[in-house]
N, CA, C and O atoms as a GROMACS GRO file, in nm:
protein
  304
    1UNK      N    1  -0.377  -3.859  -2.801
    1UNK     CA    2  -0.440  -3.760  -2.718
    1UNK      C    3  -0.513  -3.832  -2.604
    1UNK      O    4  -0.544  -3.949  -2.625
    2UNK      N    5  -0.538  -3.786  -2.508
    2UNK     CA    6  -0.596  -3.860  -2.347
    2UNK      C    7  -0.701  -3.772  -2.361
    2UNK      O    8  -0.696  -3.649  -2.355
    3UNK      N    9  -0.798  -3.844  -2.380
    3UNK     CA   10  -0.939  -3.817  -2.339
    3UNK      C   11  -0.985  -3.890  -2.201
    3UNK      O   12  -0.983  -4.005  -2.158
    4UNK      N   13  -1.037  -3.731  -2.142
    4UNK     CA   14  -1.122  -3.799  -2.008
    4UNK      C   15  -1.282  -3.813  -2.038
    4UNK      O   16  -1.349  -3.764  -2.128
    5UNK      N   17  -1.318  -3.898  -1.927
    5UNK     CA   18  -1.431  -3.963  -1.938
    5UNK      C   19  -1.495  -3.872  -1.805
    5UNK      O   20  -1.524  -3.924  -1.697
    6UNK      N   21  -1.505  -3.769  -1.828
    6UNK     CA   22  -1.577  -3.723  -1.666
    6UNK      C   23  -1.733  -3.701  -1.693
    6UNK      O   24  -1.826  -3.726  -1.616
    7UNK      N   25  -1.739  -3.636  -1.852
    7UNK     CA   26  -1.877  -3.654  -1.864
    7UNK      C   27  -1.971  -3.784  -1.794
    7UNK      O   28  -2.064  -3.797  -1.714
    8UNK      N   29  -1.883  -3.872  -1.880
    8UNK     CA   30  -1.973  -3.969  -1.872
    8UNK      C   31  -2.004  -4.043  -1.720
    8UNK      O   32  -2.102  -4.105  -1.679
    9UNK      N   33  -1.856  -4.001  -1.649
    9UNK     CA   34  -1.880  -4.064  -1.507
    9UNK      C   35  -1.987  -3.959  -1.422
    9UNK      O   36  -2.037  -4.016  -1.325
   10UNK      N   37  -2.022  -3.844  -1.436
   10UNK     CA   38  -2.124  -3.784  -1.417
   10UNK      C   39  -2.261  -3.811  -1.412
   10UNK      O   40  -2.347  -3.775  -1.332
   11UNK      N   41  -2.267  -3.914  -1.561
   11UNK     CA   42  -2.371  -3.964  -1.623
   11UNK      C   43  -2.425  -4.087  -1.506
   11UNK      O   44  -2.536  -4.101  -1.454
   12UNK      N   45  -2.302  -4.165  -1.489
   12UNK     CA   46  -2.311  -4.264  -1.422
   12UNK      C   47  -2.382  -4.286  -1.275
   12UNK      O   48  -2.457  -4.380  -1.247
   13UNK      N   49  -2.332  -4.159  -1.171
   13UNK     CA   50  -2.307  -4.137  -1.105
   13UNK      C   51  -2.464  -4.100  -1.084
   13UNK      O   52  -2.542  -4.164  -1.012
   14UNK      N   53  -2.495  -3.987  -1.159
   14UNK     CA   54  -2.628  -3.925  -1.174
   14UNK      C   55  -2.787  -4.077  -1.174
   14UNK      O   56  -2.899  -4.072  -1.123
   15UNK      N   57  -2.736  -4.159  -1.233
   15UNK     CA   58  -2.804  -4.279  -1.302
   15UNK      C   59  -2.776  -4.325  -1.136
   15UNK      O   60  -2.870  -4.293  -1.063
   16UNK      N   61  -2.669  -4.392  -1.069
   16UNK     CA   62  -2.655  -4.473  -0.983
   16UNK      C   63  -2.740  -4.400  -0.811
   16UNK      O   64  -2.762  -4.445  -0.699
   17UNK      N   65  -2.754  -4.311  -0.859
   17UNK     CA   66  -2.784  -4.245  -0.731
   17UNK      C   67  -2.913  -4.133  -0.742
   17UNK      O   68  -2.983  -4.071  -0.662
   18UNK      N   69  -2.902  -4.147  -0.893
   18UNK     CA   70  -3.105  -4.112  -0.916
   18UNK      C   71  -3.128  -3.938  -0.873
   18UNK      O   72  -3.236  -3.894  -0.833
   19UNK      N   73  -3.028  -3.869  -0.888
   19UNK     CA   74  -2.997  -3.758  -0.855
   19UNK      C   75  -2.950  -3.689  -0.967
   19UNK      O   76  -2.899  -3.749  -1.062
   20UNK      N   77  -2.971  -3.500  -0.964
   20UNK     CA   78  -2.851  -3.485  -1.035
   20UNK      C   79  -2.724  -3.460  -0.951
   20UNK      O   80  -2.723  -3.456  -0.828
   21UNK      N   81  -2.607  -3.441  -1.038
   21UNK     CA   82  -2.467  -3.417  -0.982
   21UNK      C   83  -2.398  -3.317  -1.068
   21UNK      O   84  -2.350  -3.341  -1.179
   22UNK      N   85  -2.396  -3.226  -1.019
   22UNK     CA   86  -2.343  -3.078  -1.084
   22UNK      C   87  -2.184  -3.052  -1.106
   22UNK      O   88  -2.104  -3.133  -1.060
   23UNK      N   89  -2.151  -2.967  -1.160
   23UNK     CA   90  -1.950  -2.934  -1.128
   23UNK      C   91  -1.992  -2.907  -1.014
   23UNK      O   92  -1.997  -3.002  -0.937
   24UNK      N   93  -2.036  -2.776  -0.965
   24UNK     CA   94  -2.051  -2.697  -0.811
   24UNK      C   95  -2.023  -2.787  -0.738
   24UNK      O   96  -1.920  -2.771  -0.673
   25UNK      N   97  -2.087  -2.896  -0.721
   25UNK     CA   98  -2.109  -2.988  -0.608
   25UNK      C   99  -1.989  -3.106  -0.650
   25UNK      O  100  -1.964  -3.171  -0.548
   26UNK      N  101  -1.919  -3.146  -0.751
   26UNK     CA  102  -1.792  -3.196  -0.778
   26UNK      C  103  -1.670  -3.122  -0.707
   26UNK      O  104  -1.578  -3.166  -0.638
   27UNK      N  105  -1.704  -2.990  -0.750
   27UNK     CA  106  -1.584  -2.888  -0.691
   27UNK      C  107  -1.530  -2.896  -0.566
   27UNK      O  108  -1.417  -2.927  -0.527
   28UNK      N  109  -1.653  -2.854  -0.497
   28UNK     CA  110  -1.666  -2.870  -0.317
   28UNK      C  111  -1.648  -3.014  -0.261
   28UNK      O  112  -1.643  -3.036  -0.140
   29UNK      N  113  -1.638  -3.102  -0.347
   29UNK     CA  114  -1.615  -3.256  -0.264
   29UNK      C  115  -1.500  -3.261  -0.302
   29UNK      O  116  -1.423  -3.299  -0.214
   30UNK      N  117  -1.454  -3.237  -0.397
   30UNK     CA  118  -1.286  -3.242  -0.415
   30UNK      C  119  -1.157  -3.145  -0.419
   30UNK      O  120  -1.036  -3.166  -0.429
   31UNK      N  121  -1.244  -3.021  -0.405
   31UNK     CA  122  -1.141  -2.966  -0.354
   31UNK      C  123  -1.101  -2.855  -0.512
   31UNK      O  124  -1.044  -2.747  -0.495
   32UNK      N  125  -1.130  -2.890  -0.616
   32UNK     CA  126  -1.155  -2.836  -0.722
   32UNK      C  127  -1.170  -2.730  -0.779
   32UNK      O  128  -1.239  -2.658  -0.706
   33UNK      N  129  -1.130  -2.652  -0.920
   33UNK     CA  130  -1.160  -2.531  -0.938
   33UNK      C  131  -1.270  -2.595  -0.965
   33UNK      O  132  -1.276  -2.717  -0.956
   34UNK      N  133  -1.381  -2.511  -1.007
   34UNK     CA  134  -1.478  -2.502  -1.117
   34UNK      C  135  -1.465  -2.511  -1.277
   34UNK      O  136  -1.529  -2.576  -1.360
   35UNK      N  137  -1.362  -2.425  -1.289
   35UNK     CA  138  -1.309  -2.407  -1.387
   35UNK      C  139  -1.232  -2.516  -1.479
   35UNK      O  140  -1.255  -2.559  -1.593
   36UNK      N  141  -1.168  -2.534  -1.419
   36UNK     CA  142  -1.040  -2.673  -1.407
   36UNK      C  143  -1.173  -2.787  -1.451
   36UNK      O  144  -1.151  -2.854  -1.552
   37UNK      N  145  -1.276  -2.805  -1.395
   37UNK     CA  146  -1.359  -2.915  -1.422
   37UNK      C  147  -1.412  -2.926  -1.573
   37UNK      O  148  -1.420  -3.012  -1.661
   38UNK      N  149  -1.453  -2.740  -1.546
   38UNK     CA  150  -1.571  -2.700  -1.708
   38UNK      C  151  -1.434  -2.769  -1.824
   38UNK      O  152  -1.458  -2.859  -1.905
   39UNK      N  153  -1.289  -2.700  -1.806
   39UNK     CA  154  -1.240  -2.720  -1.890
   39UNK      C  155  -1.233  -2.886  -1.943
   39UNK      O  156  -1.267  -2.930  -2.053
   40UNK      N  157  -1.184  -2.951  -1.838
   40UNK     CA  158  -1.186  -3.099  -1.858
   40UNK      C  159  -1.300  -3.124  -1.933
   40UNK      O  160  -1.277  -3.202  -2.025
   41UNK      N  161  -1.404  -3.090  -1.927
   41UNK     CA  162  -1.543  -3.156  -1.961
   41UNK      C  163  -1.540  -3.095  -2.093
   41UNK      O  164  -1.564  -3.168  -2.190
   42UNK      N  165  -1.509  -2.954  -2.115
   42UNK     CA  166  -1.553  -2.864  -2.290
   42UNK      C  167  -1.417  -2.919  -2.323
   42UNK      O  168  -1.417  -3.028  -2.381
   43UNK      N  169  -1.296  -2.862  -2.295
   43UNK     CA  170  -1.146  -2.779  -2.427
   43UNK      C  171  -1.120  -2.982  -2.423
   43UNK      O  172  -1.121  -3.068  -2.335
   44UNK      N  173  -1.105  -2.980  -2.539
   44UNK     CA  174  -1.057  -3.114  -2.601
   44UNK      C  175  -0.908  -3.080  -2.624
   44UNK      O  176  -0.856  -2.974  -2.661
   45UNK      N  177  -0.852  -3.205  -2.591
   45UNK     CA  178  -0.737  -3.230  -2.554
   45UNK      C  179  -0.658  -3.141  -2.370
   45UNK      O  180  -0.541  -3.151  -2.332
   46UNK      N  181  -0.742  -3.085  -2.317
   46UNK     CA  182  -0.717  -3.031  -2.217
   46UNK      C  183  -0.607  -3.112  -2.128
   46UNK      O  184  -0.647  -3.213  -2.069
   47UNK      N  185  -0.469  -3.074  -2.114
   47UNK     CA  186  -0.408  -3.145  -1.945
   47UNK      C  187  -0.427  -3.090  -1.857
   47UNK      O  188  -0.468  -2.976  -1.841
   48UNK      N  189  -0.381  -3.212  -1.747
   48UNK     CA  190  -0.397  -3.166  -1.574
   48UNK      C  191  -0.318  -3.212  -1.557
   48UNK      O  192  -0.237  -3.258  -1.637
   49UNK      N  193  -0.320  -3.211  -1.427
   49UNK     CA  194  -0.192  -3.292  -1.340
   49UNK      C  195  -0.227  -3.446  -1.269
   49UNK      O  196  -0.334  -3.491  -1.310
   50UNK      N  197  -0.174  -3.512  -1.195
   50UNK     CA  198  -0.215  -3.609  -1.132
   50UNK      C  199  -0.304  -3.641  -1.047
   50UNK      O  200  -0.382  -3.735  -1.042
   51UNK      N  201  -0.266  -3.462  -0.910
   51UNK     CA  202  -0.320  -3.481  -0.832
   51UNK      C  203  -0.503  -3.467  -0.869
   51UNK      O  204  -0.599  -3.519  -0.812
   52UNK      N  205  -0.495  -3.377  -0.983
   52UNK     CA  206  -0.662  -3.349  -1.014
   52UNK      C  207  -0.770  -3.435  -1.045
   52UNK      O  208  -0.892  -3.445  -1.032
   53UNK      N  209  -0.634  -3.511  -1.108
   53UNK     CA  210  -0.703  -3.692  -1.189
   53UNK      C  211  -0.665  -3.760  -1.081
   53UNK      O  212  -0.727  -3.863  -1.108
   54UNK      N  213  -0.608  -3.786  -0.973
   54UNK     CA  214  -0.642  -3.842  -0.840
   54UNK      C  215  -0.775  -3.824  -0.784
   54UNK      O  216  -0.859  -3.915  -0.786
   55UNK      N  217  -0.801  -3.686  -0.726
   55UNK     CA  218  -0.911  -3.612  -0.646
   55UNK      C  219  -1.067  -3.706  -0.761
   55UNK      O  220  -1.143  -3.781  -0.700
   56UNK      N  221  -1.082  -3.689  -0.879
   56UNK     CA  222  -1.148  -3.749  -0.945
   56UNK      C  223  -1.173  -3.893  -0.928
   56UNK      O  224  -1.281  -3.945  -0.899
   57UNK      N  225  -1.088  -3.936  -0.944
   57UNK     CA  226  -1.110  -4.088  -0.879
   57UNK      C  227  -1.149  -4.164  -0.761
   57UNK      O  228  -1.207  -4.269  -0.737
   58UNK      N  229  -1.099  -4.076  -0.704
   58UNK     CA  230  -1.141  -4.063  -0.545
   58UNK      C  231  -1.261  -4.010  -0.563
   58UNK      O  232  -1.327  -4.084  -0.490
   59UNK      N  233  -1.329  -3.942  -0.604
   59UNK     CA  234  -1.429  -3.895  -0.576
   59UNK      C  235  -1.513  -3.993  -0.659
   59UNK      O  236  -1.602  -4.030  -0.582
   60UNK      N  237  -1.528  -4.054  -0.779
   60UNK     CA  238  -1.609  -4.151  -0.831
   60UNK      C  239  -1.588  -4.282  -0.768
   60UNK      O  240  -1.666  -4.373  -0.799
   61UNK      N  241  -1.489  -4.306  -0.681
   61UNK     CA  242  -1.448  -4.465  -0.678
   61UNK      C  243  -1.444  -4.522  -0.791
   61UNK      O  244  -1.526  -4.605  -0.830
   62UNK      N  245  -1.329  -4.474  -0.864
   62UNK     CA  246  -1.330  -4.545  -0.969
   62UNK      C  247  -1.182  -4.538  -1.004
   62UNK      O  248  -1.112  -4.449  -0.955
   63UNK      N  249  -1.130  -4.630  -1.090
   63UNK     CA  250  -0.994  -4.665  -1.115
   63UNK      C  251  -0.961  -4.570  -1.252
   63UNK      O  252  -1.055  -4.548  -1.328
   64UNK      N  253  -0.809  -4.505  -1.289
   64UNK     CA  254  -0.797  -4.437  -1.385
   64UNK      C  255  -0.851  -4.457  -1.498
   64UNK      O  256  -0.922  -4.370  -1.549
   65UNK      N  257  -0.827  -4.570  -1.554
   65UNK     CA  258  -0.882  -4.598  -1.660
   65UNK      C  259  -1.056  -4.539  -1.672
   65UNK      O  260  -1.120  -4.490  -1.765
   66UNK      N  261  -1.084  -4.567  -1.551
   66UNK     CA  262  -1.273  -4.504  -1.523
   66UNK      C  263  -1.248  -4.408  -1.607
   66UNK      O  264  -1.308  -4.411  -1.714
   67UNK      N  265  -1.144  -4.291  -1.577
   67UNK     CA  266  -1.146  -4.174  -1.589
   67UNK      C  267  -1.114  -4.125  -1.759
   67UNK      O  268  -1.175  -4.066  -1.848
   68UNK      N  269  -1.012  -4.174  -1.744
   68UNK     CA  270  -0.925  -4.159  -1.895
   68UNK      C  271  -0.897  -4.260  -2.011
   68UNK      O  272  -0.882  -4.382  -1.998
   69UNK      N  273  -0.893  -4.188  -2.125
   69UNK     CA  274  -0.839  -4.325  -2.210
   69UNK      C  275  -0.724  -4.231  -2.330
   69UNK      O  276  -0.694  -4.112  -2.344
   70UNK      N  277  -0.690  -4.345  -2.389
   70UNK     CA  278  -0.564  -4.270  -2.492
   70UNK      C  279  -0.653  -4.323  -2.622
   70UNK      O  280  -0.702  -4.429  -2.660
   71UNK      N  281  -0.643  -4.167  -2.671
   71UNK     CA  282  -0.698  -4.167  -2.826
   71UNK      C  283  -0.654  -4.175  -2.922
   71UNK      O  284  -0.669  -4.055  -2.946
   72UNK      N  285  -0.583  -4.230  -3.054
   72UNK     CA  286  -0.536  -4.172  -3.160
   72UNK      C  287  -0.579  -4.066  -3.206
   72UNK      O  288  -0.697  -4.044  -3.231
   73UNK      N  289  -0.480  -3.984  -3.222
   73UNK     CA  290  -0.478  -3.833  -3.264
   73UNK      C  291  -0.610  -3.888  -3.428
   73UNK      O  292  -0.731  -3.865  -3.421
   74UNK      N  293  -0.569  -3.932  -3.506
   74UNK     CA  294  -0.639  -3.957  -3.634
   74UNK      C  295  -0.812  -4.017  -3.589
   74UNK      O  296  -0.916  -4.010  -3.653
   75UNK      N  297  -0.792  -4.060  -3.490
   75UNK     CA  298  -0.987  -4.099  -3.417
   75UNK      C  299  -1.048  -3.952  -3.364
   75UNK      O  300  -1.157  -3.930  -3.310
   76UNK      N  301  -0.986  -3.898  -3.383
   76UNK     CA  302  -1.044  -3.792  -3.285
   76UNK      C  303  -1.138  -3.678  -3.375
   76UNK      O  304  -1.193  -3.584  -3.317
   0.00000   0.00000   0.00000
């Protein structure tokens, strides 16, 4: 299963820049549902597409792996 890491790059992001950082304000910089985000962040095991996990990366400066990792179904 591919678990994303958006929580946590949120976390990061929030920490690096001493701010908070909302979906709303994720949405509007990338172009984003809202929705599409909440889901990534709550429904476990959720897919997307590339371009969404592109726009994400781009928007953290950060490399896929930042974003995602592969889980064993049995870790989860």
């Amino acid at each position: 299963m591919i678990r994303f890491k958006l929580g946590e790059m949120i976390e990061k992001k929030q920490f690096a820049e001493g701010r908070r950082v909302t979906i709303n304000e994720i949405a509007a910089a990338t172009g984003l549902n809202r929705m599409t985000l909440s889901k990534i962040l709550n429904q476990k095991g959720y897919g997307t597409g590339t371009d969404t996990i592109d726009r994400l990366c781009e928007y953290f400066a950060c490399r896929i792996e930042d974003m995602m990792e592969r889980v064993p179904e049995d870790a989860s």
